[in-house]
C-alpha positions as CSV (number, residue, x, y, z in Angstrom):
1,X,0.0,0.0,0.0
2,X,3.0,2.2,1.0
3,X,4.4,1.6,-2.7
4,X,1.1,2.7,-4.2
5,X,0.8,5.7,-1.9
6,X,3.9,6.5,-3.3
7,X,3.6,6.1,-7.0
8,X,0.5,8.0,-6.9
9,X,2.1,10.9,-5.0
10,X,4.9,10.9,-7.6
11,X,3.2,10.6,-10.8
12,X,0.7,13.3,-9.4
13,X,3.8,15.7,-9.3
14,X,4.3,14.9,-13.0
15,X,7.5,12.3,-12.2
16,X,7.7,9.4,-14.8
17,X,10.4,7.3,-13.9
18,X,10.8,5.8,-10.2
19,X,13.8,4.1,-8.8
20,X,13.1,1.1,-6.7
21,X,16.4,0.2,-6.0
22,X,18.6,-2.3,-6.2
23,X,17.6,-6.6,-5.7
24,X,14.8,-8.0,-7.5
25,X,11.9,-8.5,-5.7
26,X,8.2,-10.1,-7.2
27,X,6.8,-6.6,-6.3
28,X,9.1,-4.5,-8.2
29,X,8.5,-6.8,-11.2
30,X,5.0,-6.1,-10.9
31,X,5.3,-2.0,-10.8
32,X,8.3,-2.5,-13.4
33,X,8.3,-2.2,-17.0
34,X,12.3,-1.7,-17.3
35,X,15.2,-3.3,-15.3
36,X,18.4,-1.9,-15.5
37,X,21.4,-4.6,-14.7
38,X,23.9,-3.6,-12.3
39,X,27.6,-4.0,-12.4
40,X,29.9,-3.9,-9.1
41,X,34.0,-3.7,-10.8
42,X,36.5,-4.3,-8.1
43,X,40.1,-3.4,-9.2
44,X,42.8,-3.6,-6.4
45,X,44.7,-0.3,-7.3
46,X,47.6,-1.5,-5.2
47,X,49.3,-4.8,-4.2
48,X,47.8,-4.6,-0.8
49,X,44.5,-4.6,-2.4
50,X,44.8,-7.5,-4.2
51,X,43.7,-9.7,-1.3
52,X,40.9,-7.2,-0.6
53,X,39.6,-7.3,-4.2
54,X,39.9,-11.2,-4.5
55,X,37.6,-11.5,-1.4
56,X,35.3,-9.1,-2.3
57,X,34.4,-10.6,-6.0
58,X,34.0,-13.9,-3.8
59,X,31.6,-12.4,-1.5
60,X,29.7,-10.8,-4.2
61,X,29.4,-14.1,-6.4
62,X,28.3,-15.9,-3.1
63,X,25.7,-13.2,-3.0
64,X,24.6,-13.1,-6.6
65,X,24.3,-17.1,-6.1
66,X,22.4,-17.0,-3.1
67,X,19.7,-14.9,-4.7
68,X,19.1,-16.8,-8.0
69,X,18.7,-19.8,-6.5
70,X,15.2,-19.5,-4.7
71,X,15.6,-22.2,-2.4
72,X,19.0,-20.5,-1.1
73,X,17.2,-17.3,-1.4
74,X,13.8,-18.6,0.3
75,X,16.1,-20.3,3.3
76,X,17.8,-17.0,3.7
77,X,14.1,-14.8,4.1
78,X,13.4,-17.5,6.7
79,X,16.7,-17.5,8.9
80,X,16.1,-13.4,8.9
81,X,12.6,-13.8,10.1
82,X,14.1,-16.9,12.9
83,X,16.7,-14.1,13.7
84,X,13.8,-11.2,14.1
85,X,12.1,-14.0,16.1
86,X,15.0,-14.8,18.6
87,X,16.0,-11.2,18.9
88,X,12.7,-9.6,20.1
């Protein structure tokens, strides 16, 4: 409802283009018309930053696997809401 609220309020000020930000989500595809890809580039600039860059490209691909595989991504949702859950 928020989202609608939202969209309403911006087209009604004569905006035609709305960032939802980055991840893909069923309820962005469903306001959506357009996706835009995303590319993160890490480049160590430095021989110290080798080890840096190597480890961030591996967190990122660990990241990118996790959320196209929908049961990684589904058992992810569910330990945040356990988390939520044990937290409160």
């Amino acid at each position: 409802m928020l989202l609608y609220l939202v969209v309403r309020e911006c087209a009604g000020e004569g905006m035609t283009h709305i960032d939802l930000g980055a991840g893909e989500e069923r309820y962005k595809r469903s306001w959506c018309d357009e996706t835009l890809e995303r590319f993160d580039v890490i480049i160590a600039t430095s021989l110290p930053g080798l080890p840096f860059a190597a480890g961030a490209r591996a967190v990122y691909a660990i990241k990118r696997i996790v959320r196209e595989s929908p049961f990684l991504w589904n058992a992810v949702g569910k330990a945040r809401s356990l988390r939520r859950k044990l937290s409160a």
